[in-house]
Each structure stands twice: as C-alpha cells, then as structure tokens.
C-alpha positions as CSV (number, residue, x, y, z in Angstrom):
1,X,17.0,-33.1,-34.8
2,X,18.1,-33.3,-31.1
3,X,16.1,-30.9,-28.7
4,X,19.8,-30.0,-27.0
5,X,17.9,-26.4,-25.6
6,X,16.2,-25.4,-22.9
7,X,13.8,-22.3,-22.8
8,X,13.9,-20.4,-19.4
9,X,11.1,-17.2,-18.9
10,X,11.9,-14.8,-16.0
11,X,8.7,-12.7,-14.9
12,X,10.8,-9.8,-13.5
13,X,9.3,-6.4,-12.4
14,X,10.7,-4.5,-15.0
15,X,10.6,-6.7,-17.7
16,X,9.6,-10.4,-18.9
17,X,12.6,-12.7,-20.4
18,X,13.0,-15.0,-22.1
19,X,16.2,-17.0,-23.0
20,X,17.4,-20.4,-24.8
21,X,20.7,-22.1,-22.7
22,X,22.0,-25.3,-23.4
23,X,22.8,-28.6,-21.6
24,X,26.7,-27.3,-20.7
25,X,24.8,-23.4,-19.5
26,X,25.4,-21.1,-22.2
27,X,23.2,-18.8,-23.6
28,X,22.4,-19.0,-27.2
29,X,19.9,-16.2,-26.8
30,X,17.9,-13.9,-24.6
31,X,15.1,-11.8,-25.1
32,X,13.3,-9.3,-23.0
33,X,10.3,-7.1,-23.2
34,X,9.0,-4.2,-20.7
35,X,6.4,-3.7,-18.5
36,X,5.6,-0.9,-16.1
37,X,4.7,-0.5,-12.4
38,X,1.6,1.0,-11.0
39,X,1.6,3.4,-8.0
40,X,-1.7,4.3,-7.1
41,X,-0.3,5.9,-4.1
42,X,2.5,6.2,-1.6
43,X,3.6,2.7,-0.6
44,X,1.7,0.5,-3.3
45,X,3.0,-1.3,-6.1
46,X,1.4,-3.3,-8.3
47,X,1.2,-4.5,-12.3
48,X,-1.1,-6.4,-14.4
49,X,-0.9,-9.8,-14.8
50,X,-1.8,-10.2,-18.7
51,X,1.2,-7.6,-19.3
52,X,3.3,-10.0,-18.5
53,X,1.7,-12.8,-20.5
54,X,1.4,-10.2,-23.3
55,X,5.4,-9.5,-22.8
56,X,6.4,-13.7,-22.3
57,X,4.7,-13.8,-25.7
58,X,6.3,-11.3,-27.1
59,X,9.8,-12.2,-25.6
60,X,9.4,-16.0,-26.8
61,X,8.8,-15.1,-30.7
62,X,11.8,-12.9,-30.8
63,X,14.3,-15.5,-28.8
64,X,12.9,-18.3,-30.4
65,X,13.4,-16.3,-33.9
66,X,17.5,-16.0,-33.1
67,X,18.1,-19.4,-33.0
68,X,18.1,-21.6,-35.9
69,X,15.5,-24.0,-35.7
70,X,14.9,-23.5,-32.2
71,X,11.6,-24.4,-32.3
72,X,12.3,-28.2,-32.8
73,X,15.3,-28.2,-30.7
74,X,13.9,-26.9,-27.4
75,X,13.4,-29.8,-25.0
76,X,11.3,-27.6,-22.1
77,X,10.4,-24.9,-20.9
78,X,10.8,-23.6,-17.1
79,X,9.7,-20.5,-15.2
80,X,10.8,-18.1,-12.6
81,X,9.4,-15.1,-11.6
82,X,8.9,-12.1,-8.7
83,X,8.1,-13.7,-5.6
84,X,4.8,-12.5,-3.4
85,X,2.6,-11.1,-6.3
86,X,-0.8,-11.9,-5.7
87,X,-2.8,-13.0,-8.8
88,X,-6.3,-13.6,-8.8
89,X,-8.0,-15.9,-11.3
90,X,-11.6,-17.8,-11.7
91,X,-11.6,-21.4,-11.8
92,X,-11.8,-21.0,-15.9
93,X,-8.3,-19.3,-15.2
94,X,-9.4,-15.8,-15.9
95,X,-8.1,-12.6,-13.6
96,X,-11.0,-11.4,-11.1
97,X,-8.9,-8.5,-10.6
98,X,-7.2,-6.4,-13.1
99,X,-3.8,-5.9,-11.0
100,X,-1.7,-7.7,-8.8
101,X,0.0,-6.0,-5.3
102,X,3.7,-7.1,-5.8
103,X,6.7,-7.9,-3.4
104,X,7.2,-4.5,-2.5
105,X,3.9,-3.2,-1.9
106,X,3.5,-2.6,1.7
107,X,-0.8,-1.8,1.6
108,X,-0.9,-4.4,4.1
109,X,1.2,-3.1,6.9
110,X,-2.5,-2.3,9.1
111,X,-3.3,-6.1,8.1
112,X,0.5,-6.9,9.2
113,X,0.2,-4.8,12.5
114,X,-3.1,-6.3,13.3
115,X,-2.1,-10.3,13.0
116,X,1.1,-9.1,15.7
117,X,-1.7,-7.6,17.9
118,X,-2.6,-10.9,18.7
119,X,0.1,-12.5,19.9
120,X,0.5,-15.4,17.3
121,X,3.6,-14.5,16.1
122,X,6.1,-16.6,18.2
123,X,3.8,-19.8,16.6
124,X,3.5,-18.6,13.4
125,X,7.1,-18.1,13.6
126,X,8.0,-21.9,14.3
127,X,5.0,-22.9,11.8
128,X,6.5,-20.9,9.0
129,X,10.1,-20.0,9.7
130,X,9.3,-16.9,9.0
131,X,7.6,-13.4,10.6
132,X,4.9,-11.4,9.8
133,X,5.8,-8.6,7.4
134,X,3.9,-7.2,4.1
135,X,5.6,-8.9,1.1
136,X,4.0,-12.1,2.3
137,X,1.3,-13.2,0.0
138,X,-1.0,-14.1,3.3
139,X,-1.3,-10.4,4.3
140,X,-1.7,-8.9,0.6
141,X,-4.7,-11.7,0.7
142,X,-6.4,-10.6,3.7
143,X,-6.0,-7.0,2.3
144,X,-8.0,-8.0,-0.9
145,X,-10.3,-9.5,1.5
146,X,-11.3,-6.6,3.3
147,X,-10.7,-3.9,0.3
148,X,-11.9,-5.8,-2.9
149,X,-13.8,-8.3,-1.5
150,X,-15.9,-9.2,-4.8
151,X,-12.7,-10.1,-6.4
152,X,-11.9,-12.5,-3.8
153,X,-15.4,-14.5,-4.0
154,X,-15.1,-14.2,-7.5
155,X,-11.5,-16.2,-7.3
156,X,-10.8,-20.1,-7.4
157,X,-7.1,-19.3,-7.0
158,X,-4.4,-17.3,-5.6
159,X,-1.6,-17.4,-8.3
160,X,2.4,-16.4,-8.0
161,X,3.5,-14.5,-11.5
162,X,5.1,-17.2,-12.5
163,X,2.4,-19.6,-11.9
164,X,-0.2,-17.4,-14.1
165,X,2.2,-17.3,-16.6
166,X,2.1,-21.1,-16.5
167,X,-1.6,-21.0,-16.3
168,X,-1.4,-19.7,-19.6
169,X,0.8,-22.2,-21.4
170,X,-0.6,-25.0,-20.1
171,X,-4.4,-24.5,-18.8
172,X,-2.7,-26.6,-15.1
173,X,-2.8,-24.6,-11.6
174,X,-0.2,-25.1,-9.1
175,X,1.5,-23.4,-6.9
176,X,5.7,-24.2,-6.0
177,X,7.5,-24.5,-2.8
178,X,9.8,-21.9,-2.8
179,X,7.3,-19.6,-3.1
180,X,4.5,-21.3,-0.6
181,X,8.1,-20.7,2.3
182,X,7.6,-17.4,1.9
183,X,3.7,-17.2,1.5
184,X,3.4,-17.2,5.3
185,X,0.7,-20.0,5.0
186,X,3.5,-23.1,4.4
187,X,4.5,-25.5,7.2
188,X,7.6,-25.6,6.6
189,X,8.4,-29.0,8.1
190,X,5.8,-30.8,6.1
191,X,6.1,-28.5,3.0
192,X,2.9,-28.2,3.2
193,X,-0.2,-25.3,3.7
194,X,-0.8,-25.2,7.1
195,X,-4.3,-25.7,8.5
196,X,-3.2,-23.4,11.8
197,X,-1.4,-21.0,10.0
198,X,-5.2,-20.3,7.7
199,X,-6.6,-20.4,11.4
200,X,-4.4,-17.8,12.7
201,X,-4.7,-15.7,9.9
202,X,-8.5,-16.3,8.8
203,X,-7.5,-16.9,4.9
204,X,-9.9,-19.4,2.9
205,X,-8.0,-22.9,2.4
206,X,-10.0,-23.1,-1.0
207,X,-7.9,-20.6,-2.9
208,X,-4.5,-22.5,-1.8
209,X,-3.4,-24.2,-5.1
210,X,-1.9,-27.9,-4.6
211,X,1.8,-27.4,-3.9
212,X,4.5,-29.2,-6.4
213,X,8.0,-29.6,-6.4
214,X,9.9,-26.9,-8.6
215,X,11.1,-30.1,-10.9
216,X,8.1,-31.4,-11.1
217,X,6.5,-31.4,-14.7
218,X,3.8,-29.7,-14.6
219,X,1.6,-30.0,-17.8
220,X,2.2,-29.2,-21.8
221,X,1.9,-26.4,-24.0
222,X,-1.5,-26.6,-25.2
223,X,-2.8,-25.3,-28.5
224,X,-4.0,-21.9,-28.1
225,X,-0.6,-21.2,-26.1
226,X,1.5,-22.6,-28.7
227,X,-0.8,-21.0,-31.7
228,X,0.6,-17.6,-29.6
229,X,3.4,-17.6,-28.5
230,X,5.4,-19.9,-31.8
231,X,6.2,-22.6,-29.7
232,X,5.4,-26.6,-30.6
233,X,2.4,-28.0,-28.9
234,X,3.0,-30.7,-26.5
235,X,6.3,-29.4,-25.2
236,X,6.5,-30.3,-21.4
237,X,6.4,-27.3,-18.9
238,X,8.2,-27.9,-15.2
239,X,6.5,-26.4,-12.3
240,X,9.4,-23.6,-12.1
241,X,9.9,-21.6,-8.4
242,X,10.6,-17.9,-7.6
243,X,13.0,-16.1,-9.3
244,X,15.4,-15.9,-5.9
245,X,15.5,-19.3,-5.3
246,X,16.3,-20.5,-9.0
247,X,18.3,-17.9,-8.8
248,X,20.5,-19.5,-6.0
249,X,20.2,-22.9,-7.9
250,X,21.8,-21.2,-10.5
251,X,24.6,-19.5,-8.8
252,X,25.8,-22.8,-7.3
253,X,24.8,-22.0,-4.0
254,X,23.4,-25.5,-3.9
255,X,24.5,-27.5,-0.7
256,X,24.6,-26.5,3.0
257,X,27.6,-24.4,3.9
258,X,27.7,-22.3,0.9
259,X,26.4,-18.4,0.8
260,X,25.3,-16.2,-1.5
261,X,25.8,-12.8,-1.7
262,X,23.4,-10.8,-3.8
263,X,24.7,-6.6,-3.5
264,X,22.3,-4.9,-6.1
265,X,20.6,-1.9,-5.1
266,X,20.4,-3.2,-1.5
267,X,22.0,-6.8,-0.2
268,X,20.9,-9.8,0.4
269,X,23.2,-12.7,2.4
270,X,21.8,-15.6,2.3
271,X,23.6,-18.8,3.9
272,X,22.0,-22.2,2.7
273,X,21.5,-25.1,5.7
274,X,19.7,-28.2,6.3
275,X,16.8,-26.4,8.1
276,X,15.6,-22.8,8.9
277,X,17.2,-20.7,11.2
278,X,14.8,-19.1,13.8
279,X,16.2,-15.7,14.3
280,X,14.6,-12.3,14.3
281,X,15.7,-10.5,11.4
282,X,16.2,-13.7,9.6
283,X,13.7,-14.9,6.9
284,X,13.7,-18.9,5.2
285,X,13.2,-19.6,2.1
286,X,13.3,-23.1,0.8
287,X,16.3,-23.2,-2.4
288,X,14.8,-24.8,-5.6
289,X,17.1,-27.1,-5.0
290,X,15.3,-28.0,-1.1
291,X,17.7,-27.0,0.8
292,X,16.8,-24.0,3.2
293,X,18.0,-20.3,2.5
294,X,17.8,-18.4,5.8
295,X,18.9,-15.2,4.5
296,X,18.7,-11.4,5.7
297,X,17.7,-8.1,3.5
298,X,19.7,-5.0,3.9
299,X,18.8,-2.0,2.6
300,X,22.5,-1.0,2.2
301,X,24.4,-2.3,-0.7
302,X,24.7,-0.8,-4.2
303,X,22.8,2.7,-3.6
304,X,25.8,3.6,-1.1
305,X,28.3,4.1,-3.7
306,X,25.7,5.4,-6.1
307,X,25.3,8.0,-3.1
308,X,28.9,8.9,-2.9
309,X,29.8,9.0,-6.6
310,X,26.9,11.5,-7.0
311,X,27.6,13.8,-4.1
312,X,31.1,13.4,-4.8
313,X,31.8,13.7,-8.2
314,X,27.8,14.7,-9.5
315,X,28.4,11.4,-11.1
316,X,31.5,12.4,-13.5
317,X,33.5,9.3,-12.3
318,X,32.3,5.6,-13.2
319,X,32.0,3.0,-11.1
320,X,35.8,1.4,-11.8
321,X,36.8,5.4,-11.2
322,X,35.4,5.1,-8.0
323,X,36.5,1.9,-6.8
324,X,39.7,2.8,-8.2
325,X,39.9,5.7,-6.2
326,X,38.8,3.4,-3.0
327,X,41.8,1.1,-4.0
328,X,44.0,3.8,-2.9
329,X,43.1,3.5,0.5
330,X,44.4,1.2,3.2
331,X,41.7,-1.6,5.1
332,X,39.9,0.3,7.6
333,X,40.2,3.6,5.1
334,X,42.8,5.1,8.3
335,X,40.4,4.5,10.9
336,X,37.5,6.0,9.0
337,X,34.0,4.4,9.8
338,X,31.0,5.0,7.8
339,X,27.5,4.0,8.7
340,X,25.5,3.4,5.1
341,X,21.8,3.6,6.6
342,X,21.3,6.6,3.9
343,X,17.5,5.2,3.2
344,X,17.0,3.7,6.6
345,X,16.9,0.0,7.5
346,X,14.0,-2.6,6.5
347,X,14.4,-4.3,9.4
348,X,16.1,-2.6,12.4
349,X,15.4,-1.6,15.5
350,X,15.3,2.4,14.2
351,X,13.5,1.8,10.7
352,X,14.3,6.0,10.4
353,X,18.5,5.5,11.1
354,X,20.7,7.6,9.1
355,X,23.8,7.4,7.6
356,X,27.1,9.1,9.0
357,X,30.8,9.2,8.4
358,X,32.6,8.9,12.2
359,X,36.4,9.9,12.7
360,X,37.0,12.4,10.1
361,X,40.4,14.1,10.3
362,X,42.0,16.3,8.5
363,X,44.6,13.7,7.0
364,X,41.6,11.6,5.4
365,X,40.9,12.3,1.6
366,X,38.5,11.0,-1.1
367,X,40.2,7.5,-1.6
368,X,39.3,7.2,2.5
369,X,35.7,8.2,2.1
370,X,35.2,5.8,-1.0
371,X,36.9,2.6,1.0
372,X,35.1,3.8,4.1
373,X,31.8,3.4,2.3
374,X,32.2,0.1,0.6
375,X,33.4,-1.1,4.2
376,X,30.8,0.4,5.8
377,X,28.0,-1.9,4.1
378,X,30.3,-5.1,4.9
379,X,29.9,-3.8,8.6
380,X,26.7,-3.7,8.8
381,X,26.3,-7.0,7.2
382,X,28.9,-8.8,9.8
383,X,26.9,-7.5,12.2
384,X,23.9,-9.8,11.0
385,X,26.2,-12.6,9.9
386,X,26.1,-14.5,13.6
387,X,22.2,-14.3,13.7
388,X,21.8,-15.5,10.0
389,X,24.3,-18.6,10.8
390,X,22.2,-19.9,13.4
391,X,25.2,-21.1,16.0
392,X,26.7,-23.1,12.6
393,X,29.8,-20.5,12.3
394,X,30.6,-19.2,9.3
395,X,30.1,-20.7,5.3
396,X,32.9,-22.5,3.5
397,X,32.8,-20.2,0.5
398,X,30.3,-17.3,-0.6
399,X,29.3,-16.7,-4.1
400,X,28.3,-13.2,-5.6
401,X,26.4,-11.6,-7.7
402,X,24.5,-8.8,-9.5
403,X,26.1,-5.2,-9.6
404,X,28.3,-5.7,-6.6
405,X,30.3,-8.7,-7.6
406,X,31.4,-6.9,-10.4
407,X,33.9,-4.7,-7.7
408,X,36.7,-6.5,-7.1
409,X,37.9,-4.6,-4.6
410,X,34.8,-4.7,-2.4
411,X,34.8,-8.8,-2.6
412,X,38.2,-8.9,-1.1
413,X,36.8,-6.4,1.6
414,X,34.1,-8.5,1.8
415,X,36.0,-11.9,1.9
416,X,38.0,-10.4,4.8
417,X,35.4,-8.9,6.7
418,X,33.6,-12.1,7.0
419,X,36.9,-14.4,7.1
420,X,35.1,-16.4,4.2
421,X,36.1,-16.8,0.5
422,X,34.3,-15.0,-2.3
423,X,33.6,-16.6,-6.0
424,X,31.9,-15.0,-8.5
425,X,29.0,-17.0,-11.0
426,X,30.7,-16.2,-14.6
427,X,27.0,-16.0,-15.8
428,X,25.4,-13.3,-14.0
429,X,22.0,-14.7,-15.3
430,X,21.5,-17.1,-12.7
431,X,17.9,-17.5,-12.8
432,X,18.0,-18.6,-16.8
433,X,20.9,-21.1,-14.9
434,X,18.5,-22.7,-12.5
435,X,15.9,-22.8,-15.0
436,X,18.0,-24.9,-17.1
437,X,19.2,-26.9,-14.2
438,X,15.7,-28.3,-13.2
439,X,15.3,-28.6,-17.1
440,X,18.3,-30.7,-17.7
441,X,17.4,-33.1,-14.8
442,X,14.0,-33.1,-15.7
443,X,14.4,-34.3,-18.8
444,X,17.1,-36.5,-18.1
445,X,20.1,-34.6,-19.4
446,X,21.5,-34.7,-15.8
447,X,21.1,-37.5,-13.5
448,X,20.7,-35.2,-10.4
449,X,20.7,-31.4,-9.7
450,X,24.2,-32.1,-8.2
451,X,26.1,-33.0,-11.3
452,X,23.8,-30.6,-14.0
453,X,24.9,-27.7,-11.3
454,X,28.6,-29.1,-12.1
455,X,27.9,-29.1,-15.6
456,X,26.6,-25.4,-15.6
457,X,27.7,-23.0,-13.5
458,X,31.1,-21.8,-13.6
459,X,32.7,-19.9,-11.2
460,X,35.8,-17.7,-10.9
461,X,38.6,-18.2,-9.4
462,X,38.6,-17.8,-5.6
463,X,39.2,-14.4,-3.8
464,X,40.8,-15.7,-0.3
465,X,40.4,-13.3,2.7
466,X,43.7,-10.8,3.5
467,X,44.6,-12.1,7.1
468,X,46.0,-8.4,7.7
469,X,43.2,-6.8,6.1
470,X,41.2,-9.1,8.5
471,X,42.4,-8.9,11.6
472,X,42.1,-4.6,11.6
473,X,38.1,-5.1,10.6
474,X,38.3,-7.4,13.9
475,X,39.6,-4.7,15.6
476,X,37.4,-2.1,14.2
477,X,34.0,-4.2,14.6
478,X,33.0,-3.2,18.0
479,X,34.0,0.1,17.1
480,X,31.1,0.3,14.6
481,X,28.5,-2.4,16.7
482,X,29.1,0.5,19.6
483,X,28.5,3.7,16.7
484,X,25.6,2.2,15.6
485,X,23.9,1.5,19.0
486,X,24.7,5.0,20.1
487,X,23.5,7.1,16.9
488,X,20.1,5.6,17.7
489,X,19.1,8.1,20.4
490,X,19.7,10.9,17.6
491,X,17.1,10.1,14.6
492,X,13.8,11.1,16.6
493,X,15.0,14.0,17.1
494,X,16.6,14.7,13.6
495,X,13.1,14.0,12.5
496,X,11.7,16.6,14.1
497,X,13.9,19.3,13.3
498,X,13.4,17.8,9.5
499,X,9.4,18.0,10.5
C-alpha cells in the first residue's frame, strides 16, 4: 500500500493534536486531547511535560483509528508545538522537573530587568535580533537556576515541547531553529548558539542541544514509542519547529514580501524578509521555511469586539450580528476614533494605556461604535507597520488567519488601512499545513518547499484595498498617532484614582 499520509502533532497549550493530511493538504482526520494550565500564582504559567506525551498518545490512537489503514499508509510524522517552554530532562531523557514555565509566564521579569541593568542589550540585540523580554527560554533558564537549582544540575538538556515530545518517539535530542531565534541564546547570522550571548547571560553551554534544520530527519519511532502510541516502528520523525513558524509555512507566507496577519485573541503582523529587522518593538523569528519573520505582538485584536459585543449587547448578538451591524457604517465610522488598549499594551511605551472612544456626537449610533472598534485595532497596527518593514515599504499581499480572518468586513478595513491586499488560508489549520509541507519534501513528495507550498495551501480569492476607504484612514492617521500620544499623560493618574 502506498504511505500517501502524513501525520502532523501540534503541542498546543490547551490541547495536543494530532492529524493525518495528505500530499495535495487535506485533512483526512484530526484528533485532539486536553490538557490544563497551572497557576501557582499571579503571572506564572506552566504545565507538565508528560501530559502532553500522555495526550499525543492519546490523540495518535484515535486519529490513526479514523482512517482506514492509516497505520501502513503514513509516510512521517512532524511536530509543532508552543514556543519558549522550558523542559528539563537527564541525559537518559527523563524530566528533573515536574513542570515546565511556558510562553506566557512572565516569573522572570526580575531576571529580565537585571540582564538590561547591564547594559548588554544593544549587543544582545544585534547578536540575536531580538530584546530581552520573559518568554525567552534564556531568562526562564536563569530563573530555574536561581529558584530550582537542583533541577538544573540534575539536567543534560533544555528541551522545547515539541522537542520532548520527540524525545519520546524517537529516544534523539535536538533542538530546531525557529525556536533557538527566539531562545535569546541563537546567533542569528550563523544560526547558531552563541558563545557571547551564554557569556552575557551566564547560561551553561552544556544544556544547549545541537541545533537542526526543521526538515531535517531527525531519528525513527522506536519500539517502546510505537508499542504506545499504535504507530509502525521505524517510521522516520523530522526535526519539526515551533508551532508559529510552521504555522506561517503553512499559510503560505513563504517568500519575502508576503505578511501574515494572525488576529486571535490579540494580533500578530508579521512581514517575512531576507534578514531581521532591528527595530524596537520588533521581534525575528526565523520561518520554518528560513526566511526571517520580524513580526510585532499586539495586545489588541479579537478581545476588542468580544469587549463591545458584551457591553453592548451582554453578548445576545453573534459575531456576523455584530459585524453586520459595523457594515452599516461608513470608513472612518463618521469621524469616530476608538483607541482598543482595553488590557493595556505588551510592548508600549505606557504598558497601563487604556482604551477610549474620541469624537462621540450625538449623530453616531451602534453601527459607528462597532466599525470604530474594528478600525481602531487596524490603527494601532498601521502605526507599527513602518517599524516592522524595516525601510522595505509595504508587503505585496498579506494573508490571514485565526478568528479574525473569518470577518470580512474587517479584512477589507484592514486591506485599506494598510494599502495591501488581504487573502485568506482556506485551511485555517496551518500548522498541520507546514507540518505536511516539510513532510512532503522530506520524503520526496515535493521537490522543494516552494512547489509542496503550491501544492497545499490554498487561498481565497483576493480582497483589494477600497482606494476611497483608503485615502479617509490617511486622513484620519495622524488623528489617532496624535490621540494616542496625548492620552498617555492620563493613565498614572487613572491608576491612582482606581488605587
């Protein structure tokens, strides 16, 4: 029988997945299973590593039981996972520590506060592409050094999710590059750890795991895996990368000059380029495909019209209801501006900003308010969109996805706000794409990433920017720039009347 499938496992932070996608990317099957999140306390986040071997297990079995003879038809098997989780294991591959700090634990902020004290940032900046914040697998190591310091001597390696999960099917240890561009320890012009970068930071080269390609086959399923999880012995594992970079792999944004817009609960605009661009505000991350992704977190994005269809409706209306009601507005909602910092910003000059509505009149109604908030989170994104492109103007097209895509209203607001055109990935599970991608070239059902990208991905048909539409969010851009400069002065002091 012809091994025609290819078996993708996402290590998310709510659940592990697993799903079988074919040569042309369609998925026969997906599968998922659950797994919670810890909170000690305010601020931390963590999980334990053998709950999500315990849930790949349990999510291979049930996809692999969907698909008639799967089992003999699967050619690989390929990996993403949350980035920044750091997983501690012996050099027998067991865990020295019973949970693992994850991407949005910020524990380390003291450690974080302490490397800026000494002035290496502007080097570790051009070492790394990147600035020092608390996701970064660097500072959640030197936490664990100082705080649970047996675990650390205990430890032959610092492991990704993805890369325990690997540990586990094959019994090889490696780390990937797309995960070593954000560890804060890569150099990102050799793609390589970085001797100065340990130096700076004081981190023990000897838990660094040899760095691979994400294409890269990394070792088999052995027996005990396969006697598991159902899967055939022997079957060749790839090296896999993080779950954002496959991610973008698998939404097509492949080549420089393409974007990707990701508006979930928050946004992330990310344009792709030949090398990093050294901005603050701007992180790098190296694409699975090795292209660079200098891209820009904002904590606006999906939770803004969550907000409004709350406190407007106590959530009566759905989304379409809402955006509906938004579609009955004019661009630039009648000269209505909204600021959409309603939980603050991640990385702005006033991490405490608020959100505010700004030329209210008594002529503006709901359909105003609804348009004004979708435009109010392109705003703020135009106004990062010159520091993210590096002096290279803007992309040739942006593609979406997650929640926000789904609007498409807002992606025309979007494709005019930016002067850029939008697409939309048909298959919004772009990691399971990328997955299959590196598979198919891998083992040579593609010749190159290029044409199995081709092969694929599909896209939608392409939303063009409204030069009207355009030219009045032109108009009203400095309008906002100038509102969101001046509110500033104001938050101290609303925190201490909230105090």
């Amino acid at each position: 029988m012809t091994r025609d499938l290819f078996l993708a496992i996402d290590v998310g932070t709510g659940s592990c997945r697993a799903a079988l996608v074919d040569a042309a990317g369609r998925i026969h099957a997906i599968a998922h299973h659950e797994h919670d999140q810890i909170v000690p306390r305010h601020g931390w986040s963590e999980q334990r590593p053998a709950a999500w071997w315990d849930g790949t297990v349990a999510s291979l079995r049930a996809v692999l039981e969907r698909v008639p003879d799967a089992t003999r038809r699967v050619a690989a098997i390929c990996a993403c996972g949350q980035m920044h989780g750091a997983v501690l294991v012996d050099a027998d591959g067991r865990l020295t520590r019973e949970t693992a700090p994850l991407w949005n634990d910020k524990r380390s902020v003291d450690q974080v506060a302490a490397f800026a004290a000494t002035g290496a940032a502007p080097e570790a900046l051009a070492l790394t592409a990147n600035a020092p914040a608390p996701a970064w697998p660097a500072f959640k190591l030197a936490w664990l050094i100082a705080h649970d310091p047996g675990a650390v001597a205990r430890a032959a390696h610092l492991l990704m999710p993805k890369d325990w999960i690997n540990l586990n099917l094959t019994g090889q240890v490696a780390q990937d590059r797309t995960e070593a561009s954000l560890s804060f320890l890569m150099d990102w012009r050799r793609r390589d750890w970085s001797d100065r970068m340990l130096e700076l930071t004081g981190l023990p080269r000897r838990l660094l795991p040899d760095l691979r390609d994400p294409s890269e086959i990394l070792g088999a399923v052995t027996p005990a895996a396969a006697a598991q999880t159902g899967l055939p012995k022997g079957l060749p594992v790839l090296v896999g990368g993080g779950d954002y970079p496959m991610a973008l792999l698998g939404s097509g944004a492949l080549a420089p000059g393409t974007g990707s817009d990701v508006t979930g609960t928050s946004t992330i605009l990310t344009l792709i380029r030949d090398a990093p661009v050294m901005a603050g505000g701007v992180s790098n991350v190296l694409s699975a495909a090795g292209a660079w992704g200098s891209f820009t977190l904002l904590d606006a994005g999906g939770d803004a019209v969550r907000w409004a269809r709350r406190a407007f409706h106590d959530n009566a209306l759905s989304y379409a209801e809402v955006d509906a009601a938004a579609a009955q507005s004019v661009p630039g909602a009648n000269t209505l501006f909204f600021l959409p910092y309603l939980a603050g910003e991640r990385f702005g000059a006033q991490p405490n900003s608020r959100a505010q509505f700004f030329g209210l009149t008594a002529a503006h109604g709901l359909p105003d308010l609804h348009r004004a908030v979708l435009e109010g989170v392109a705003f703020s994104v135009r106004q990062e969109l010159d520091r993210l492109q590096g002096g290279h103007g803007r992309p040739e097209r942006i593609i979406a996805a997650s929640g926000g895509a789904k609007s498409a209203l807002w992606l025309s607001i979007k494709a005019a706000m930016y002067r850029t055109p939008y697409r939309v990935a048909e298959e919004p599970e772009s990691g399971v794409i990328g997955a299959g991608i590196l598979m198919a070239v891998a083992t040579g059902a593609a010749p190159d990433l290029a044409t199995a990208t081709a092969r694929m991905v599909r896209l939608g048909p392409e939303i063009t920017p409204d030069p009207v539409a355009a030219d009045r969010y032109d108009a009203m851009m400095p309008v906002f720039s100038d509102l969101y400069r001046a509110a500033q002065a104001f938050y101290d002091r609303l925190d201490r009347l909230s105090a």
